[in-house]
N, C-alpha and C positions, 0 to 999 in steps of 0.2 A: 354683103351685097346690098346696095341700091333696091328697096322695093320697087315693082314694076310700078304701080300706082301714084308714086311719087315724081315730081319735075325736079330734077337733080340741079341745083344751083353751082357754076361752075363759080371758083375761084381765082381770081387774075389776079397777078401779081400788083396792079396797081387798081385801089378801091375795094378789092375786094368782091364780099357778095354784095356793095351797092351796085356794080354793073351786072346785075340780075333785074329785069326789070319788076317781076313780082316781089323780092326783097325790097329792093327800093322804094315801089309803093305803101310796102309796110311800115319801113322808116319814115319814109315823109308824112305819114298818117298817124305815126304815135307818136312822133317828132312834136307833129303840130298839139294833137290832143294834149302831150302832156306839155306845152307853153301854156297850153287854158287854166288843163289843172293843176299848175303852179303859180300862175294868177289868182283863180281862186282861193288856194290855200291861203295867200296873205288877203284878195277883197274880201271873202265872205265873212271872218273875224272883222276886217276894216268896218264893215257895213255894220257889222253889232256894236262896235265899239264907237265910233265917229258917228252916224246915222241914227241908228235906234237909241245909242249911249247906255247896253247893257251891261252887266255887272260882271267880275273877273269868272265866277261860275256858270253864268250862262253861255261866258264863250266856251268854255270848257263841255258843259254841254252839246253844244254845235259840233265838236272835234268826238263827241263820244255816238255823237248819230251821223257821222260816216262810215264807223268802223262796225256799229251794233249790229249791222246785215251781215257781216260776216259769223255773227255768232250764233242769230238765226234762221237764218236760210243758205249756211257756205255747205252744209254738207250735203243737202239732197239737189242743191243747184249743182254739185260736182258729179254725182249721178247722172242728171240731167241731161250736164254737155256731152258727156259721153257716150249719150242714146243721140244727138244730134250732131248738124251739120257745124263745126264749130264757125264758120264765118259768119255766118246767117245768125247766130245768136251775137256772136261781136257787133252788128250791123244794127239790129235792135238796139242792143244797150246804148250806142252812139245815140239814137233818133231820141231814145226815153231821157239821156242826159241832157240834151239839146233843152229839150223843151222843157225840164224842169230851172236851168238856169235862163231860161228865158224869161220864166214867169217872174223874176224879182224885179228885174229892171220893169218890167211891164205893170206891177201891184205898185213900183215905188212912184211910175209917175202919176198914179191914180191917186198917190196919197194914202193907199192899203197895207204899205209893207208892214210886217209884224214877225218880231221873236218867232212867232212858233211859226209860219211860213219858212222862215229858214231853218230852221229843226226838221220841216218835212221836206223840205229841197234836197238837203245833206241824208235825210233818208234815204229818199228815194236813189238821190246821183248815188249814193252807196250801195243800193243793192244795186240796179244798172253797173255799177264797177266788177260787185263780187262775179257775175258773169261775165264780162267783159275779161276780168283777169284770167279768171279758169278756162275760158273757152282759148284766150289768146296763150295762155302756158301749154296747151294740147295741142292747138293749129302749128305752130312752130316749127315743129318736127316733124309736120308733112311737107315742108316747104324748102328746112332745111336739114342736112340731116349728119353726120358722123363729125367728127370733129371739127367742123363749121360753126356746130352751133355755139361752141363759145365765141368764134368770133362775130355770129349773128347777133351773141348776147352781150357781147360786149359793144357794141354798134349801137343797139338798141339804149343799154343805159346810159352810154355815151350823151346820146343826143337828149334822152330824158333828162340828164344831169344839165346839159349844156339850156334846155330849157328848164331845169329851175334854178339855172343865173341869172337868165334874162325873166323871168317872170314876174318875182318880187318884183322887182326895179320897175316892170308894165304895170306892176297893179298900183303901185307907190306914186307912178308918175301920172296914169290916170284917175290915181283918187286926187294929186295934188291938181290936176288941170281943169277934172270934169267933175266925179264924183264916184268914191270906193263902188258903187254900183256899178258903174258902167264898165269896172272892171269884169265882171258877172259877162258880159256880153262876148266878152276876147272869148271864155272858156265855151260858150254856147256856139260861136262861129269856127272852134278847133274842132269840136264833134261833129260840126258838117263836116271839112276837110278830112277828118277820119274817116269818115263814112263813105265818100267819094272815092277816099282811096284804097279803101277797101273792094269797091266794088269794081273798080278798075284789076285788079288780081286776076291774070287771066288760071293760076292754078287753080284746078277743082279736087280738093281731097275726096280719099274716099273713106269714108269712117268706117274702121274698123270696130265691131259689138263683138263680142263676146256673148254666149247665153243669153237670152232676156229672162230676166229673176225679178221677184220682187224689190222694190226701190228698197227697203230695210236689209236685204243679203246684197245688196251692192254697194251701200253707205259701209257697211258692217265690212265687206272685204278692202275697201280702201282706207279704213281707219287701222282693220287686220295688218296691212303692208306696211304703215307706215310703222307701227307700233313696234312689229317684228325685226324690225331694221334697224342696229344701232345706230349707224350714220344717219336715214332720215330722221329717228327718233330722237338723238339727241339735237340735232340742229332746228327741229319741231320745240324740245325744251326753251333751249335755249334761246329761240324767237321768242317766244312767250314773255319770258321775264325783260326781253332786250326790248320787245317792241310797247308793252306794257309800260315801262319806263320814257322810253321817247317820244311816246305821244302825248305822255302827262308834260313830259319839258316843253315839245311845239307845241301844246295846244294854250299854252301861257304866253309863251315867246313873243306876241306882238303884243302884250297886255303889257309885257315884262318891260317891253323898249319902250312902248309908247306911254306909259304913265308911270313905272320905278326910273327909267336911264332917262325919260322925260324926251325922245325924239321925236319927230314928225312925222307921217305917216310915209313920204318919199323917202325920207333916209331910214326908215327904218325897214323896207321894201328892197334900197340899194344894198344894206346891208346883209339884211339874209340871202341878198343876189351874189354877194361877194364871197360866203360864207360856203357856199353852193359848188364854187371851185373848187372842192373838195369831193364834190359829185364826180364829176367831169376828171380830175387827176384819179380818183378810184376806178371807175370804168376804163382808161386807157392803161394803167399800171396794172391792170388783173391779169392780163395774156403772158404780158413778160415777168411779172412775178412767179403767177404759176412753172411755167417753164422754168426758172432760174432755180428757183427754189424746190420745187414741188407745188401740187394744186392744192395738196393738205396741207400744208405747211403754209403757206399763201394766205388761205382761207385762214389760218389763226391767229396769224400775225393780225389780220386787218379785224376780225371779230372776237379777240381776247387782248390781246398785246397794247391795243389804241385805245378802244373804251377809256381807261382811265383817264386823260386828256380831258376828256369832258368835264370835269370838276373843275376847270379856270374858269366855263359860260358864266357860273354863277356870280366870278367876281366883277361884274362888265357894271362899267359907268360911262360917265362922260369923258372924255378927251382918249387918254393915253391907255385906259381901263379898257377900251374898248378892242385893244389889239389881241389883250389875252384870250378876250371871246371869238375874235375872226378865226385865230392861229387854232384854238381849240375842235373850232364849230368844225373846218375846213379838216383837221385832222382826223377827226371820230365821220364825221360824213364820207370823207376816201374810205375808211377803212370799212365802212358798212358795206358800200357800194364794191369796192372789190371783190368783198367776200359774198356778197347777191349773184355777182356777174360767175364768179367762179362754181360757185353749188349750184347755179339756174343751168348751166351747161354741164354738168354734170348731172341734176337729174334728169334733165331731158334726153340724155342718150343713159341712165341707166333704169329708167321705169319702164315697163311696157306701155305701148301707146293704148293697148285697150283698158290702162288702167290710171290715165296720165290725169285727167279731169278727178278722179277722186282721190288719189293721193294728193295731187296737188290742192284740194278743197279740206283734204283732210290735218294736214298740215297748216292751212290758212287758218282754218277756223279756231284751232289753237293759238296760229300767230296776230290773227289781225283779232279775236273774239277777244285778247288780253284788251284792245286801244282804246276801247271805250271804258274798260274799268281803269285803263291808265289817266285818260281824260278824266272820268270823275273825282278819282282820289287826288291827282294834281291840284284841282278845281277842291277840292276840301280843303286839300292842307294851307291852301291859299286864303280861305276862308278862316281858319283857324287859328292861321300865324301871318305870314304873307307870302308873296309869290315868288321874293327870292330865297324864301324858307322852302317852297315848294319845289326849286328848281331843284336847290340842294341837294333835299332827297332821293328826287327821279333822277339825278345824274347820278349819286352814290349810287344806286339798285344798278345803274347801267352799266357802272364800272368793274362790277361784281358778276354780271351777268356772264362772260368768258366763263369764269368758273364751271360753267356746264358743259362746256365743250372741252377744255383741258380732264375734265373725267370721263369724257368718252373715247371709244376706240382713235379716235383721229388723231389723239397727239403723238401714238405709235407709228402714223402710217405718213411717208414723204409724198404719198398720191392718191390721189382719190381714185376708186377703184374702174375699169372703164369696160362695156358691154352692158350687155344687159342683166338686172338681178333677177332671182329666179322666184315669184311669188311663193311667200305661203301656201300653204293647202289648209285648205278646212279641216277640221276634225269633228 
């Protein structure tokens, strides 16, 4: 049954839950945010690279202070949300983002930008994310609810993917026209429109708490859930070592095209925009795979079976070299994004909502707490040998990373299991 506290979002045969108008405003809100933050991902390297003209490890640094908030503050912020109003903290983190990419463009025209100014940008926009993420993985499921939500979720990556096609190509084309900085500004004007359209939302959840305990027995019980749980706990693993790997490969990626494959900052922008259609084919093939196939079976294909593919990026050059890297980049990107859209609508209809904020933090923090050590060891081995010596190895780890999932319960099961699962008890 439909909770009473909930605005039931109906399904129409054509569009879906966009003809809902509070879904819709959420789409068009993370729609726009993440065109920013896939702008940013190629200017703010641009800007170290082109502008300040820093070194293959400081960008790599840069890529390792987005992800580091998750490793120190993902689990008592998932606490947090869960004592709060989850919209009203997404609303914040917009305003905190806004104004930390605001301040680059604003230091660069003074003649102030500096290395470590983007070090603390990419901090701060990173903790502002780690709640933004958690609050918005819990708000979800008041909004949307039973077998919806995969196609909320798939909507949802849909349009994120389809904005990091066009993003590159925006940051590429206004660093060619104007300057990689003024890319910084697209992503500061997507966090208003987020914020607007969030507040436009006419649903008002009602947070459901649980006991109020100390913030350590509530940290403690959603690391309990995840751990207890083969499914989230292997899929927790195997984030680790998958996401650990892939952030060492992107956080080189424009270092890699713009001074090993020798491209220019626009085409190497269109490129990873091209690359990105594999975003966008992963997000609409998850619904009908799942169903075809099964939702387990679905999900392994796209995060054991594709992985390997990745071992062509490294062989990418000039001219004809460059097709192995599209065809690769685009095939490992579907198959991530499939397997996100398939497991994110599966745990959202099987965690308890009062316990959705910290397994989902608890999970994170394992997954995204790897990115930053992936970012620096990338940024080593680069230093050591070079960076298509470094790609090498972070795509070998990635190709190998399935191996975590092929030994957990799911390579048994044609579905992933659906209702709710029944928390641990303490002991």
């Amino acid at each position: 049954m439909t909770p009473a506290t909930a605005t039931p979002v109906a399904r129409p045969p054509r569009f879906g839950l966009l003809r809902g108008r509070d879904f819709r405003l959420l789409w068009i809100g993370e729609s726009a945010s993440s065109l920013g933050s896939s702008v940013t991902s190629v200017a703010l390297p641009l800007v170290a690279v082109t502008t300040l003209h820093t070194s293959a490890f400081a960008v790599s640094v840069l890529a390792a202070a987005t992800w580091l908030p998750w490793l120190v503050i993902g689990l008592p912020a998932g606490a947090w949300v869960d004592r709060l109003p989850r919209r009203t903290v997404m609303l914040v983190a917009d305003y905190v983002s806004m104004a930390a990419f605001l301040s680059v463009p604003v230091t660069a025209a003074l003649g102030m930008l500096t290395t470590a100014q983007l070090v603390v940008v990419a901090l701060v926009a990173g903790t502002a994310k780690v709640f933004f993420a958690t609050a918005y993985r819990a708000y979800l499921p008041s909004l949307v609810q039973g077998e919806d939500l995969l196609e909320a979720n798939a909507k949802l990556q849909g349009s994120e993917q389809v904005a990091n096609l066009a993003g590159p190509g925006v940051a590429g084309l206004v660093a060619q026209l104007f300057s990689a900085v003024g890319g910084l500004l697209v992503d500061a004007a997507s966090f208003a429109v987020s914020a607007l359209c969030l507040q436009g939302i006419g649903h008002r959840e009602v947070v459901e708490r649980g006991p109020r305990r100390r913030l350590r027995s509530e940290i403690r019980e959603g690391l309990r859930t995840v751990v207890a749980d083969p499914l989230l706990r292997g899929n927790m693993l195997y984030g680790c070592v998958a996401n650990l790997a892939l952030t060492g490969y992107t956080s080189l990626l424009v270092v890699f095209l713009v001074d090993d494959v020798g491209l220019s900052a626009a085409t190497t922008g269109a490129l990873i925009a091209v690359t990105s259609l594999g975003g966008v084919i992963g997000a609409f093939a998850a619904r009908p795979l799942a169903a075809r196939l099964g939702s387990a079976r679905a999900f392994l294909i796209g995060k054991a079976a594709l992985p390997p593919a990745g071992l062509f990026i490294a062989c990418a050059d000039q001219g004809v070299m460059l097709v192995p890297f599209v065809v690769a980049s685009i095939v490992i990107i579907a198959g991530v994004v499939a397997g996100n859209v398939i497991f994110s609508g599966f745990t959202q209809g099987y965690v308890p909502t009062t316990l959705m904020g910290r397994v989902s933090t608890s999970s994170q923090v394992v997954n995204f707490g790897a990115m930053p050590l992936g970012a620096l060891l990338a940024g080593t081995l680069a230093v050591a040998f070079s960076v298509r010596a470094a790609l090498w190895i972070m795509l070998s780890i990635f190709a190998l990373s399935g191996l975590i999932l092929l030994a957990s319960p799911l390579r048994r099961l044609r579905d992933l299991p659906s209702g709710r699962m029944e928390p641990p008890t303490e002991h």
